[in-house]
N, C-alpha and C positions, 0 to 999 in steps of 0.2 A: 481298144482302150485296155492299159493295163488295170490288172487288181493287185490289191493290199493283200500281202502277204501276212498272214496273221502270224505264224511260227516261224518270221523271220528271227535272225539272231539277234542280241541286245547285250550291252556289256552289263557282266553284273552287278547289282549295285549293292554295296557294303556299309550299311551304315556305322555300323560298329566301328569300323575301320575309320579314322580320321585323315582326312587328307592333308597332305604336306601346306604351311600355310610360307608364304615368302618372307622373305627378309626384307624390314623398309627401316629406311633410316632414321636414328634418331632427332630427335626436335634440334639436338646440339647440331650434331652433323648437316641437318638441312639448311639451319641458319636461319635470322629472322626474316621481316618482310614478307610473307606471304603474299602471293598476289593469284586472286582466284576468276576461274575462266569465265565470262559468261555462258557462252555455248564451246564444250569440250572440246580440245583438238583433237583431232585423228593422228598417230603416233604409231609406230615400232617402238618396243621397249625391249632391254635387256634385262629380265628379273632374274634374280638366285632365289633359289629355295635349298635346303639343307646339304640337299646330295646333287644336284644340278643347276644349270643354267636353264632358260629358255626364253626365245624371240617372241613376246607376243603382237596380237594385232590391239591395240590398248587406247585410250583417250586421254588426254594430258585434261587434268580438272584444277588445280594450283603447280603453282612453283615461284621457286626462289631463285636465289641467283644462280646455286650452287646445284641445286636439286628437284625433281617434276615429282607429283603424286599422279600415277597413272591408275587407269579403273582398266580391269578388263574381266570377260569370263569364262572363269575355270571350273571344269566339271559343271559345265550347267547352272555353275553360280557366281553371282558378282565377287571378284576381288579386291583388291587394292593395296599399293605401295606404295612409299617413297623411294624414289632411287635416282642416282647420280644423274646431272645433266645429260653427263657424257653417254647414256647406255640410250637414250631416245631419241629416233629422228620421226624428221614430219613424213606422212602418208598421206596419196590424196583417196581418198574416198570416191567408190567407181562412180556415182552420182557425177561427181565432180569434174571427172573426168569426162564422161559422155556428154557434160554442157559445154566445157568448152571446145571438145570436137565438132558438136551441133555446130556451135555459134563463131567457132574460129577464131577463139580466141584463146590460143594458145599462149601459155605463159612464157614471157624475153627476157632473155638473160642481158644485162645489164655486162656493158663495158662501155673501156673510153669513146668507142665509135658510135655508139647505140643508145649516147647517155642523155637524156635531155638536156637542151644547153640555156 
């Protein structure tokens, strides 16, 4: 059995220091109708923050037509934005994945041959 390494390294933590917070879009720009998740989607998202981009692993909690508020966490703490439709795709979640491998029931892609008639 391994043991805990007590003087392993650890990044330092800076409180002083403020973290970069993201850019979420305004009430105007997201547009009305809100429509809010019951249970969160799992999602990729495309977030900006001041001086960069980054892909997170995120959960869609509302959206509009135009725009998704996604939650994800940064530095060990919950975040959240609005941002464009366009910067979010769906993700399956590995749970998700190992039931339908279990049970074979892999997800069909839908065309004119394979459509229910």
């Amino acid at each position: 059995m391994g043991r805990r390494r007590e003087n392993r390294w650890q990044p330092p933590e800076h409180p002083e220091v403020e973290r970069p917070r993201a850019y979420s879009l305004s009430e105007d720009a997201r547009g009305p109708d809100v429509c809010h998740a019951v249970t969160p989607v799992p999602v990729w998202a495309w977030v900006q923050f001041p001086t960069f981009h980054v892909r997170v692993k995120a959960f869609a909690k509302s959206w509009t037509r135009d725009a998704v508020l996604v939650e994800w966490a940064q530095f060990g703490q919950q975040a959240d934005a609005w941002v464009w439709r366009s910067a979010v795709k769906h993700r399956a979640l590995r749970a998700d994945a190992e039931r339908r491998a279990v049970h074979g029931t892999m997800p069909v892609a839908r065309s004119p041959q394979n459509a229910p008639h």
